[in-house]
C-alpha positions in Angstrom: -24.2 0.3 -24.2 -21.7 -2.6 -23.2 -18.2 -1.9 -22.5 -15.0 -4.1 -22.8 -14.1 -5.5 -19.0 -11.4 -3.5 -17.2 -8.1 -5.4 -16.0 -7.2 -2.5 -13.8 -8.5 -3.7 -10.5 -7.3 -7.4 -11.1 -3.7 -5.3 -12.2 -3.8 -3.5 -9.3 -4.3 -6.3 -6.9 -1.9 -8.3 -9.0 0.9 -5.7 -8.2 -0.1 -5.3 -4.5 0.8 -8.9 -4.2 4.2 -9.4 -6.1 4.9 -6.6 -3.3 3.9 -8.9 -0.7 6.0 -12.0 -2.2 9.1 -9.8 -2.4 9.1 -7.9 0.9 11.1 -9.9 3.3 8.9 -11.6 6.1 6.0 -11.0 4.4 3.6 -13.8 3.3 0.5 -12.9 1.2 -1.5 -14.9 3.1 -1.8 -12.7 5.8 -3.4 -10.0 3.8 -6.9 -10.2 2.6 -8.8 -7.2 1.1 -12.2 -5.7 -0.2 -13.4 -4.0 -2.7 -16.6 -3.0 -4.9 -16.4 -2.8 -8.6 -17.8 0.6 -9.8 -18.5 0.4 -13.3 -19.6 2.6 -16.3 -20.1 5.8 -14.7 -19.7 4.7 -11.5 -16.2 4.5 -11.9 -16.1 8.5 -11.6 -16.3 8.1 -7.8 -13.3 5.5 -7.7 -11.0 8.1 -6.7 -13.1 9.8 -4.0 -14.3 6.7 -2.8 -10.5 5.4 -2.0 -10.1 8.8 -0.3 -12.8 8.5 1.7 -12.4 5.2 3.4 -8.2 6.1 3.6 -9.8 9.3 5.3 -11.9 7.1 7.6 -9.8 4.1 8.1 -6.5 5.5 8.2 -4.7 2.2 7.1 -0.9 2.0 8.4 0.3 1.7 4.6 -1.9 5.1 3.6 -0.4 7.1 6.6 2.3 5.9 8.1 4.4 3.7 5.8 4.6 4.9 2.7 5.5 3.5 -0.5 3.5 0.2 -0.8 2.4 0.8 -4.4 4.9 2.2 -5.5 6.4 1.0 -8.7 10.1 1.4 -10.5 10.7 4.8 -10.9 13.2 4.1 -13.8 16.5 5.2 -15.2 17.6 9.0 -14.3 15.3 9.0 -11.2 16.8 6.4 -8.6 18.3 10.0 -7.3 15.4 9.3 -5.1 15.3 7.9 -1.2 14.1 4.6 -1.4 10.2 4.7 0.0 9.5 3.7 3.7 7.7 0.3 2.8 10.7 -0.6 0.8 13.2 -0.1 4.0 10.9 -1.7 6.6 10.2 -4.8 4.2 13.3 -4.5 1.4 13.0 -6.9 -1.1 12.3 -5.1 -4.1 14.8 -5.0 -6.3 14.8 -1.8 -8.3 14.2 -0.2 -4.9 17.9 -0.7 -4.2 18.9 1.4 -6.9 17.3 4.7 -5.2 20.4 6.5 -3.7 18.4 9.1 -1.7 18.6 8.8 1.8 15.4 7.0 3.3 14.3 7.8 6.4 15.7 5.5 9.3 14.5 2.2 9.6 14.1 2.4 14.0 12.4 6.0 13.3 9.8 4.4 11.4 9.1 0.9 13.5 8.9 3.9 16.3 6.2 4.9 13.8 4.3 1.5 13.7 4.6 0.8 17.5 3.0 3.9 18.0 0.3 3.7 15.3 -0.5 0.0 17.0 -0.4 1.4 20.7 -3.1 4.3 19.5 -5.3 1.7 18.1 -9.3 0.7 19.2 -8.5 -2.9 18.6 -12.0 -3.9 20.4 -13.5 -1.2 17.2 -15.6 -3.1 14.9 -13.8 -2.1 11.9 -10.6 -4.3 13.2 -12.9 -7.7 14.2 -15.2 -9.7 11.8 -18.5 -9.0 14.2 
């Protein structure tokens, strides 16, 4: 049985990147990804699969800095503390509506510096060997 194609990984990716243009200092081209395409019933494991390799990998965004793929939360919810992404890279603009108090910006590039400091950089996960 054929299905229709899915949009949702090209969406997703989409999203990720109109993140990336509006975060200040950011430039897309600095980012690169990878991914598989699970289809037809394969696309069960999507969701364990992502938790998995966030398990194993641990990526900055996933642990430390939340709030990357985040989207508007809309009207009657911007009681909300804008998300740690949005304060180390603002640029979003519905994220400036959220009146909550975010966490402070030097608490969290604390964060990062440690997160970089603890890092295997000579791991072959983080070189193209």
């Amino acid at each position: 049985m054929k299905t229709a194609p899915s949009y949702e990984l090209h969406s997703r990716l989409r999203d990720h990147d109109r993140s990336l243009q509006q975060g200040n200092e950011l430039d897309p081209n600095d980012f690169y990804c990878r991914f598989v395409i699970l289809d037809g019933r394969e696309s069960d494991l999507i969701g364990t699969v992502e938790a998995a390799l966030i398990r194993q990998y641990q990526p900055l965004w996933n642990t430390i800095i939340d709030g990357f793929g985040n989207h508007d939360p809309g009207r009657g919810r911007y009681q909300q503390a804008k998300s740690d992404w949005d304060v180390c890279h603002p640029g979003r603009s519905w994220a400036d509506r959220c009146q909550g108090i975010p966490t402070d910006r030097t608490e969290l590039i604390a964060r990062i510096d440690l997160f970089f400091s603890q890092l295997n950089l000579n791991s072959s996960i983080y070189t193209d060997d």
